[in-house]
Residue frames as qw, qx, qy, qz and C-alpha x, y, z in Angstrom:
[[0.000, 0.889, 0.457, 0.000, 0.00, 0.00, 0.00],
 [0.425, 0.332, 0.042, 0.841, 1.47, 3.67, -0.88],
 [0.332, -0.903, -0.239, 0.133, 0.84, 5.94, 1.63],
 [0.295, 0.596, -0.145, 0.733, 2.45, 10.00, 1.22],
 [0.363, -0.469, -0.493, 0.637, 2.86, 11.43, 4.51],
 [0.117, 0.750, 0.161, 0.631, 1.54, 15.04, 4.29],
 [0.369, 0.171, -0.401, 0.821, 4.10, 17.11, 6.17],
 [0.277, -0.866, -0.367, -0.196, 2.54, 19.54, 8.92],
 [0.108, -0.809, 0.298, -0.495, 3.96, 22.44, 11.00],
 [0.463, 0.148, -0.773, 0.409, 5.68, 21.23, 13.32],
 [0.221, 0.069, -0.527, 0.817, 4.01, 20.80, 16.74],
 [0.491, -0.162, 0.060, -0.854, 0.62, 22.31, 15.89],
 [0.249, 0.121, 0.898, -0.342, -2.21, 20.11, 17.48],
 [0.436, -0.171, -0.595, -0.653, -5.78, 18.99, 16.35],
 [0.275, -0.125, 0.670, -0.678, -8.56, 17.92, 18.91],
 [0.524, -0.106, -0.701, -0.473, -11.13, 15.08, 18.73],
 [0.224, -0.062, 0.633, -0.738, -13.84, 15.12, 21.89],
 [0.327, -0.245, -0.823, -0.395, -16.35, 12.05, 21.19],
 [0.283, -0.010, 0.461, -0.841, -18.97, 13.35, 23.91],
 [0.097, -0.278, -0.948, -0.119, -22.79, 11.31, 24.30],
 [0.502, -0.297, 0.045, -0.811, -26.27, 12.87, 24.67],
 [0.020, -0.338, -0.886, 0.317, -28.60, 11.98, 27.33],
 [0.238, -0.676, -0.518, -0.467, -31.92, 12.77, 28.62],
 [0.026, -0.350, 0.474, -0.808, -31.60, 15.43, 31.53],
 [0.737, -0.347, 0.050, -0.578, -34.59, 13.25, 33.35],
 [0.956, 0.160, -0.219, -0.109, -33.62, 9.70, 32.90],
 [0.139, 0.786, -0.547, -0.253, -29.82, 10.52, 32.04],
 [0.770, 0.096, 0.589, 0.225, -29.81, 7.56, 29.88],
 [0.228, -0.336, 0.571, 0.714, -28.52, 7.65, 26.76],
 [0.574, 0.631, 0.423, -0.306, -31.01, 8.94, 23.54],
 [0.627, 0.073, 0.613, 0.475, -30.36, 8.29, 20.04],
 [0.211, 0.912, 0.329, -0.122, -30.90, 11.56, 18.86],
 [0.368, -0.389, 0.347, 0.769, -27.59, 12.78, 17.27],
 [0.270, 0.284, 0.517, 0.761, -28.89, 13.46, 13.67],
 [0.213, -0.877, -0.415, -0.116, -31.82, 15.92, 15.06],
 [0.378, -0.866, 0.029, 0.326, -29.25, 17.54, 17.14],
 [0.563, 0.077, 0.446, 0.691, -26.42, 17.76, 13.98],
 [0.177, 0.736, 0.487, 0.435, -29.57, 19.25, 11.85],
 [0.222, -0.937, -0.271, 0.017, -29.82, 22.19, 14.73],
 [0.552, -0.468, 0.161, 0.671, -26.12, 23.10, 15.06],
 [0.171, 0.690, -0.292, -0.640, -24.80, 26.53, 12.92],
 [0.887, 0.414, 0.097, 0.178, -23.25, 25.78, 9.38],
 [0.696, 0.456, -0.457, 0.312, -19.75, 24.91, 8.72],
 [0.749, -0.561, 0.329, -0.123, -19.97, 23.38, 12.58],
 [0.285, 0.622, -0.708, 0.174, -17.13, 21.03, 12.56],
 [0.397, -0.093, 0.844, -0.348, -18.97, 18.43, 15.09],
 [0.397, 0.209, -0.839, -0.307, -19.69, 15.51, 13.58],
 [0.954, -0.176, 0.078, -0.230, -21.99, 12.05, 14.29],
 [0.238, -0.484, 0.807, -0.240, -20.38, 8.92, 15.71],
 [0.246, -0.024, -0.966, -0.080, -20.70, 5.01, 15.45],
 [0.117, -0.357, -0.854, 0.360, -23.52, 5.32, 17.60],
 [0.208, -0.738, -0.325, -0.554, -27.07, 7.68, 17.15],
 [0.323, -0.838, -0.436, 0.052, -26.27, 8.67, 20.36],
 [0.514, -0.400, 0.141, 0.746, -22.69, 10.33, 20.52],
 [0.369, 0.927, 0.015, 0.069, -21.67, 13.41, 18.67],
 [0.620, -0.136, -0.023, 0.772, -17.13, 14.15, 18.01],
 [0.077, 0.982, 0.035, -0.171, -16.24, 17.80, 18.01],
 [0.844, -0.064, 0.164, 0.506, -13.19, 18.15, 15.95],
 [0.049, 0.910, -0.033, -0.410, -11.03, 21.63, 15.70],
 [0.503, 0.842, -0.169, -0.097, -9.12, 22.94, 13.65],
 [0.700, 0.314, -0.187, 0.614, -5.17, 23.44, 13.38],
 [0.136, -0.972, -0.019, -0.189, -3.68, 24.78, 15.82],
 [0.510, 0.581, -0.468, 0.427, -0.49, 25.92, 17.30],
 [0.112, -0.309, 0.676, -0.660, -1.51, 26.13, 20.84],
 [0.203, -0.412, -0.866, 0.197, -3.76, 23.93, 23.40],
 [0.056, -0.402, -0.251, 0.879, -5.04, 27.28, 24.56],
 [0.397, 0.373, -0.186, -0.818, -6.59, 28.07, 21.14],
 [0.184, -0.019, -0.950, -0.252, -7.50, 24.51, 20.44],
 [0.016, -0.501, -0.850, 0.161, -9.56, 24.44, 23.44],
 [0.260, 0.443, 0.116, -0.850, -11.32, 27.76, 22.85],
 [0.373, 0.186, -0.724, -0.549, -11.98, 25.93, 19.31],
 [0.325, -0.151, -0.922, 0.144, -13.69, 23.13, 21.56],
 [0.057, -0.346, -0.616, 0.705, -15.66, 25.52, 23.82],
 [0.166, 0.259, -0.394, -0.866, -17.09, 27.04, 20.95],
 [0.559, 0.000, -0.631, -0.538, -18.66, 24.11, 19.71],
 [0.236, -0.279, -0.802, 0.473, -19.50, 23.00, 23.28],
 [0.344, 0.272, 0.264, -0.859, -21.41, 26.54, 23.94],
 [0.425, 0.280, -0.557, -0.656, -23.05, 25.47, 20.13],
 [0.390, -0.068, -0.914, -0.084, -23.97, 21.75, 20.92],
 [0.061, -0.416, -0.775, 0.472, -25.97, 22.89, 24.33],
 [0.275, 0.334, -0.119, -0.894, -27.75, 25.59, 22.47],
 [0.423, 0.219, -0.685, -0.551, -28.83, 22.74, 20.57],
 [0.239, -0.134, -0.912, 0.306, -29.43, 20.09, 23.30],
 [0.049, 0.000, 0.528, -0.848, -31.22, 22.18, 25.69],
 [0.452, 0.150, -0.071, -0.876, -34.20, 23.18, 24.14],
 [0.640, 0.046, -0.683, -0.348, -35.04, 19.26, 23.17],
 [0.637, -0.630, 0.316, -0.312, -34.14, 18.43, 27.36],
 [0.992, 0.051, -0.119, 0.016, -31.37, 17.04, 26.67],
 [0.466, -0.819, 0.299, 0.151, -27.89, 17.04, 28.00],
 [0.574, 0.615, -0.516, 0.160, -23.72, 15.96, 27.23],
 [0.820, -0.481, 0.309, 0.022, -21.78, 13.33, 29.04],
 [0.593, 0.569, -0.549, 0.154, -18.40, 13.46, 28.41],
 [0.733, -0.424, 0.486, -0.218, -16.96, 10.22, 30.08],
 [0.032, -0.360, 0.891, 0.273, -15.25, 7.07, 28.60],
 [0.159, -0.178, -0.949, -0.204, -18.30, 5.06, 29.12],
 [0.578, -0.473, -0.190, -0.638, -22.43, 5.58, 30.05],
 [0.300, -0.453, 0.553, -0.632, -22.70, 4.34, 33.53],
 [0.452, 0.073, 0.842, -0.284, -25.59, 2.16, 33.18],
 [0.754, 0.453, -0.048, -0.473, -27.08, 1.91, 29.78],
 [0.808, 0.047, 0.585, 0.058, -26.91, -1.31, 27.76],
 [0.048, -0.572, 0.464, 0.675, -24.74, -1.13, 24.75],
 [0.188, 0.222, 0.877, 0.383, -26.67, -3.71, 22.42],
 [0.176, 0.753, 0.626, 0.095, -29.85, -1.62, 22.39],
 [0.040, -0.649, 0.223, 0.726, -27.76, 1.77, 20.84],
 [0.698, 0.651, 0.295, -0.027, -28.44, 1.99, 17.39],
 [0.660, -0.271, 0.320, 0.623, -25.82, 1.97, 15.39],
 [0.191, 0.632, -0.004, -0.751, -25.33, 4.59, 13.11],
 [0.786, 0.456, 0.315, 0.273, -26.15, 3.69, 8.79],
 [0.056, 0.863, -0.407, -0.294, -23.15, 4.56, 7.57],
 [0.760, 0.547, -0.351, 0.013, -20.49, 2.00, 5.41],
 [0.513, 0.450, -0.648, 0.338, -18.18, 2.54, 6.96],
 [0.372, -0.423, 0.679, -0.471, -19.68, 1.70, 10.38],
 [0.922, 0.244, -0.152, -0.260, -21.77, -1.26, 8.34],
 [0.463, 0.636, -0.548, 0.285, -18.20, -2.35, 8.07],
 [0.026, 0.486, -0.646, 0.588, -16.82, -2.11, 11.84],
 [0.831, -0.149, 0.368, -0.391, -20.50, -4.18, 13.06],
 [0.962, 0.132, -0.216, -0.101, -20.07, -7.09, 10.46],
 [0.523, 0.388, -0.662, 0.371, -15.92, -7.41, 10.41],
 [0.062, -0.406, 0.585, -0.699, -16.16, -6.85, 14.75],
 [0.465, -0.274, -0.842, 0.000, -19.11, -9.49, 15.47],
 [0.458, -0.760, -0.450, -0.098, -20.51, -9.24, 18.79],
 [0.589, -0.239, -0.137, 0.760, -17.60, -6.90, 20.20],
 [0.214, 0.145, 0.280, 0.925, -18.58, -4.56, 17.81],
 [0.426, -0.729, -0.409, -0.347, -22.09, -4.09, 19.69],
 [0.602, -0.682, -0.343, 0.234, -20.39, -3.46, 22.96],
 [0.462, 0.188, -0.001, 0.867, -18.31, -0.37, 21.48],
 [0.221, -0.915, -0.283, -0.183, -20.26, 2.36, 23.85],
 [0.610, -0.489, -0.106, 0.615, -17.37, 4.23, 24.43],
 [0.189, 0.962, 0.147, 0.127, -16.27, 7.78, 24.12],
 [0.794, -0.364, -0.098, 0.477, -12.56, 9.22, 23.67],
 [0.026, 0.959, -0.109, -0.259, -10.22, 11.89, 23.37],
 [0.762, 0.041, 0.192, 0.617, -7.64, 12.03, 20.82],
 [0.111, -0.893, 0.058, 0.432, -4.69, 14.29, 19.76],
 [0.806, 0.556, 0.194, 0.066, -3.36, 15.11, 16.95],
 [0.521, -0.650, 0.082, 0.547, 0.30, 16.28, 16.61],
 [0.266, 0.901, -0.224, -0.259, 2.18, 17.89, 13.80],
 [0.799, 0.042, 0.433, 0.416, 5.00, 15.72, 11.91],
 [0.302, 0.888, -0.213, -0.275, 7.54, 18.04, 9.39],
 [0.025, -0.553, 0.791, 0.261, 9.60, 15.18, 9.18],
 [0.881, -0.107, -0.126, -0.444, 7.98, 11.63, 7.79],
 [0.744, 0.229, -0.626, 0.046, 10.90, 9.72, 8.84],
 [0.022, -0.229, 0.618, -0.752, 9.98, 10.48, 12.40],
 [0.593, -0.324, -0.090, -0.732, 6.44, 9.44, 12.25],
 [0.877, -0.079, -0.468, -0.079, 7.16, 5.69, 13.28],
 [0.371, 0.177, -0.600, 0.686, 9.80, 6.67, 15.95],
 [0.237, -0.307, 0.285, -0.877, 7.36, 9.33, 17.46],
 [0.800, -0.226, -0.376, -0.409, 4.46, 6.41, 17.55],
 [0.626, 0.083, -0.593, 0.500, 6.97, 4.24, 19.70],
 [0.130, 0.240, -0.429, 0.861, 7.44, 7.22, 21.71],
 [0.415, -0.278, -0.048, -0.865, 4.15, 8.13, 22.45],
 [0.851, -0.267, -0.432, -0.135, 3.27, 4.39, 23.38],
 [0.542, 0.131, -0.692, 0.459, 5.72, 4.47, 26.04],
 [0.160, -0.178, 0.382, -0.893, 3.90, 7.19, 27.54],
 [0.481, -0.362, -0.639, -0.478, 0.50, 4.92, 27.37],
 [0.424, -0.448, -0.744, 0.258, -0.03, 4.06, 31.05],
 [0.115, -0.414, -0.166, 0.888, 0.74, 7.93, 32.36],
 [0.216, -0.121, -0.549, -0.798, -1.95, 8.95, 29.45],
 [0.451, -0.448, -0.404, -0.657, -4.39, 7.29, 30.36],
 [0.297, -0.327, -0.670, 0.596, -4.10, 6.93, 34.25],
 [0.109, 0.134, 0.041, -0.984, -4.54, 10.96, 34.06],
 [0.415, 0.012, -0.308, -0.856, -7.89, 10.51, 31.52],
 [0.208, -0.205, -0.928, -0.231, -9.35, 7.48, 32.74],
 [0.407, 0.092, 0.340, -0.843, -13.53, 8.23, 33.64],
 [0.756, 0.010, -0.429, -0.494, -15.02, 4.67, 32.73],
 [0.074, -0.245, 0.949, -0.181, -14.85, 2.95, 35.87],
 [0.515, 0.303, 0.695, -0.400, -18.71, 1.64, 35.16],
 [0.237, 0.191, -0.667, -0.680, -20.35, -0.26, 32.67],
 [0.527, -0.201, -0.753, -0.338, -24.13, -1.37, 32.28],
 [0.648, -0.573, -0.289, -0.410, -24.32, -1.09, 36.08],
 [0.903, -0.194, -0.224, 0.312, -21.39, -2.53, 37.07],
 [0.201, -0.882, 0.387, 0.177, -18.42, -1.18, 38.66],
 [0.896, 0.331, -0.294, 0.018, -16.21, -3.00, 36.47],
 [0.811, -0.382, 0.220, 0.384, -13.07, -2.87, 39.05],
 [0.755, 0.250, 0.198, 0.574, -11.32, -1.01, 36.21],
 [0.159, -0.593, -0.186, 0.767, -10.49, 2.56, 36.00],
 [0.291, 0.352, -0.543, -0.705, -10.90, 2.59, 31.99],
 [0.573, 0.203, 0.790, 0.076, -13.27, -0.19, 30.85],
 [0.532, 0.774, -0.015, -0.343, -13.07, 1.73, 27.77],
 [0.057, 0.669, -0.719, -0.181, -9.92, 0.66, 27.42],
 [0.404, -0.170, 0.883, -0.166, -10.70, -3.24, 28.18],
 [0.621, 0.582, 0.387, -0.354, -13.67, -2.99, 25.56],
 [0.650, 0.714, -0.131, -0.223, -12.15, -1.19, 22.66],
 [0.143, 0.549, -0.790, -0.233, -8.41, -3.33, 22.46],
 [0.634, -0.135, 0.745, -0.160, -10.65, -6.21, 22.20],
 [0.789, 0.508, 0.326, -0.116, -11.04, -5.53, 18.67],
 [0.889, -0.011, 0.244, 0.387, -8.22, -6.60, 16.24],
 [0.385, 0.635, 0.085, 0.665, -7.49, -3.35, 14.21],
 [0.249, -0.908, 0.034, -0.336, -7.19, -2.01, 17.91],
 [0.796, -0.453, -0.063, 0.396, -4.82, -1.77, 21.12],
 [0.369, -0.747, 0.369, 0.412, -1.27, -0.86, 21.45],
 [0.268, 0.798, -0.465, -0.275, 1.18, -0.12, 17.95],
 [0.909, 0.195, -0.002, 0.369, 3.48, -2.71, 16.24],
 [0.449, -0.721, 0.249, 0.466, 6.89, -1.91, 16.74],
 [0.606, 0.741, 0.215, 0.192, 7.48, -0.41, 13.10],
 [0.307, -0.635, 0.037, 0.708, 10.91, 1.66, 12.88],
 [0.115, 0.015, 0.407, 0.906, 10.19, 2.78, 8.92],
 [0.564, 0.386, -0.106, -0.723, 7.31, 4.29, 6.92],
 [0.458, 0.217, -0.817, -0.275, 8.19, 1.25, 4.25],
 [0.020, -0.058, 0.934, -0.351, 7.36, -1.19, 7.56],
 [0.179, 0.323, 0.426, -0.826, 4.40, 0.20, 8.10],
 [0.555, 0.460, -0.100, -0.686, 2.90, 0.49, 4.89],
 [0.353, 0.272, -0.882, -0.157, 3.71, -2.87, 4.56],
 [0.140, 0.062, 0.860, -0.487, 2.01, -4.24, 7.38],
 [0.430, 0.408, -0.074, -0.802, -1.13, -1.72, 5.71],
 [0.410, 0.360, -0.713, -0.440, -0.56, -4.23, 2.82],
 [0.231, -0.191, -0.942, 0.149, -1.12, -7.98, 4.74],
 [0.327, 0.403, 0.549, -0.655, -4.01, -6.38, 6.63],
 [0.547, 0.357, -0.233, -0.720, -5.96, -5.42, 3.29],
 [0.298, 0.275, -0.860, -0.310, -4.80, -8.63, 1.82],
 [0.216, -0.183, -0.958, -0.043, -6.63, -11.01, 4.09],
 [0.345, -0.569, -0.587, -0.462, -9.66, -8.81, 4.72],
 [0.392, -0.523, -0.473, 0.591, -9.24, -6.53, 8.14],
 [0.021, -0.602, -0.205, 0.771, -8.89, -3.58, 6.73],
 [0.552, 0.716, 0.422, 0.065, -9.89, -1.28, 3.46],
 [0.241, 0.867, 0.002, 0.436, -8.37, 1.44, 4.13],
 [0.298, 0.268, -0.531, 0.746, -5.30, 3.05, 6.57],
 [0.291, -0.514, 0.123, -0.797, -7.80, 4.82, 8.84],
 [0.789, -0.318, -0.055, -0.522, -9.29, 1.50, 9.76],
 [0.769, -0.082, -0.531, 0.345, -6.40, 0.49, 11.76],
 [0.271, -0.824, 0.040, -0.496, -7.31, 2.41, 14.99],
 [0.707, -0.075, -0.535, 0.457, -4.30, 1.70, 17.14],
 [0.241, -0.931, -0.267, 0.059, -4.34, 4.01, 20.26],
 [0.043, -0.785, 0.262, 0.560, -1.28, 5.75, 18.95],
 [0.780, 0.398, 0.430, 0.219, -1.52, 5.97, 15.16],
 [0.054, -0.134, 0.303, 0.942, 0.01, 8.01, 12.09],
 [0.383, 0.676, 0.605, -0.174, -2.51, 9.46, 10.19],
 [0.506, -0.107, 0.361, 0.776, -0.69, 10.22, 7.02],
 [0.225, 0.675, 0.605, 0.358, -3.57, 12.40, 5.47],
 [0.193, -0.968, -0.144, -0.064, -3.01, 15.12, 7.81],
 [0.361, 0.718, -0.366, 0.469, 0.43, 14.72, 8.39],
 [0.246, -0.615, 0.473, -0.581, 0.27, 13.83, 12.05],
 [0.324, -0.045, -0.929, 0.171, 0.81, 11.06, 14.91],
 [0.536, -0.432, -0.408, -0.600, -2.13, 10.55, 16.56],
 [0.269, 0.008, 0.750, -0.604, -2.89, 9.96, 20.57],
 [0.579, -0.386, -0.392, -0.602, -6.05, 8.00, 20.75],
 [0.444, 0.032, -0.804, 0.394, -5.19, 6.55, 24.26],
 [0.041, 0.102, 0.547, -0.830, -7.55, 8.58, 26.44],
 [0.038, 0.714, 0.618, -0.328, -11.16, 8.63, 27.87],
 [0.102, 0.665, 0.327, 0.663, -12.96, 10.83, 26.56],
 [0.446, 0.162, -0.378, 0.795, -12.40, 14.21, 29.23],
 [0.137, -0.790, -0.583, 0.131, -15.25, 14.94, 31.80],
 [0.044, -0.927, -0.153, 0.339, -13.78, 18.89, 31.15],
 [0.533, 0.813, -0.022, 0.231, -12.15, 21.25, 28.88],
 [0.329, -0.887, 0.270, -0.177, -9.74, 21.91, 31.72],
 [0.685, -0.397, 0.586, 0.171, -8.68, 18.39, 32.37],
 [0.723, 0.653, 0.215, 0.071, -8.78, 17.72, 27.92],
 [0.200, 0.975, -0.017, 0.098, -6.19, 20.61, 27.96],
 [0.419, -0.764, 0.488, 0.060, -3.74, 19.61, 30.35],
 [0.831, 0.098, 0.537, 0.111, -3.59, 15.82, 28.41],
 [0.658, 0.716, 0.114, 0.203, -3.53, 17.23, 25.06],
 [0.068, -0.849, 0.521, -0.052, -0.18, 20.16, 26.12],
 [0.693, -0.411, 0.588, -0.071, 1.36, 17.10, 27.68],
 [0.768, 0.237, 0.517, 0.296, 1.10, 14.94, 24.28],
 [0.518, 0.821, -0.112, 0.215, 2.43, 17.95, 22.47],
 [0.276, -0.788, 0.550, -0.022, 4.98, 18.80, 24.47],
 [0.658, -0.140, 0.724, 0.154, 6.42, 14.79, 24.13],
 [0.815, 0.441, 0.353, 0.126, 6.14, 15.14, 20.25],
 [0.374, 0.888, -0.183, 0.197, 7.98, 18.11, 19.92],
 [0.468, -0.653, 0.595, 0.004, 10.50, 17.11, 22.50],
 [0.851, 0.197, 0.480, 0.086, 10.63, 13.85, 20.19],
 [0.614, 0.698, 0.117, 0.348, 10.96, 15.44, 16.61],
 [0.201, -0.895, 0.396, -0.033, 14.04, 17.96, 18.89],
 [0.594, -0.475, 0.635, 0.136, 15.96, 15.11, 20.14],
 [0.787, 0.367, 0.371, 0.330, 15.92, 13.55, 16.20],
 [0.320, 0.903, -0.149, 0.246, 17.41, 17.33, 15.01],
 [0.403, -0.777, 0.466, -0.132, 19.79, 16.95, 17.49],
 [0.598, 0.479, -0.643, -0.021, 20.80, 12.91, 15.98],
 [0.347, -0.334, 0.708, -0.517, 19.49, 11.23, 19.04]]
């Protein structure tokens, strides 16, 4: 498989905040994302989700956390403007507390048509919500090093973000049963230990071949490249019960990429 890296600024960041509607009576979860899409401004930038009940917010480019999350609060103020008035609410968490993930509707889409058949009965119990970051890449023969890196930092990631210790009812005993859910499917978890681009897009190659994947995108390791934009990806964290605690995570994974793509200028 041929896959261009498209360079990016070095450093600049991108935010992805998968976030769930409830009912402010109930607070169960209500399949009502495409009603609440329909009500949001135009050229919003939040988006539907595997699931009719979730909604992602996804900013722009940016250079700073600071102006990312303002980019995030934006379309937060924008999404409850939208909620309210129906009596409904946002739960940003890793998982719903006590709703039952087999009776979410799943969204029609292909490519989620895709993620139910290929994922079986796993792929019904994906009620989960996360936070990822995007980083900047200006070099592409750093993108596989910086993945590495970024996995080393997995446990200190998501200690900090985990906010799914319940599922269905249960206390599951875990601090992330998002985590325990989504590396149970195969195009998920923790990296391969790739050190080229060539590796990599090889690997791309056996996956297609015997029918896992279609496309790059639909290998969602929880630190990925993501060669369309140019950038390594964090997907390792809960999704962030605040813009406050979102912020500190996200700085934290820039700050370790650019400290990364330094120490390679430097011939470390």
């Amino acid at each position: 498989m041929s896959l261009e890296f498209a360079h990016s600024p070095r450093g600049t960041v991108g935010l992805e905040w998968e976030v769930a509607l409830v009912d402010l009576e109930t607070r169960d979860l209500v399949p009502r994302a495409s009603e609440v899409l329909e009500r949001l401004p135009d050229g919003t930038r939040t988006t539907g989700e595997y699931l009719a009940c979730m909604v992602e917010m996804i900013t722009g480019v940016h250079r700073t956390i600071p102006a990312a999350v303002a980019d995030l609060r934006e379309q937060l103020d924008a999404l409850h403007a939208a909620v309210r008035p129906l009596g409904l609410g946002v739960l940003a968490a890793g998982t719903h507390p006590f709703a039952v993930a087999a009776e979410q509707p799943i969204v029609e889409h292909q490519q989620y048509d895709v993620v139910r058949k290929r994922n079986a009965w796993w792929g019904r119990q994906m009620l989960v919500c996360g936070t990822h970051v995007h980083v900047g890449v200006d070099r592409d023969d750093i993108a596989m090093p910086m993945v590495q890196w970024l996995s080393r930092f997995y446990p200190h990631l998501l200690a900090l973000s985990a906010s799914s210790p319940f599922f269905e009812g249960d206390d599951t005993g875990f601090a992330s049963q998002r985590t325990m859910l989504f590396q149970q499917l195969p195009t998920n978890g923790l990296p391969y230990a790739f050190r080229t681009w060539a590796d990599y897009a090889e690997h791309l190659d056996e996956l297609a071949a015997v029918g896992m994947i279609g496309k790059p995108s639909e290998l969602r390791w929880d630190v990925r490249p993501s060669p369309g934009f140019g950038t390594v990806e964090a997907r390792i964290m809960d999704s962030s019960p605040t813009l406050a605690e979102l912020g500190c995570v996200a700085a934290w994974v820039q700050c370790l990429g650019v400290h990364l793509m330094r120490l390679a200028d430097a011939g470390a």
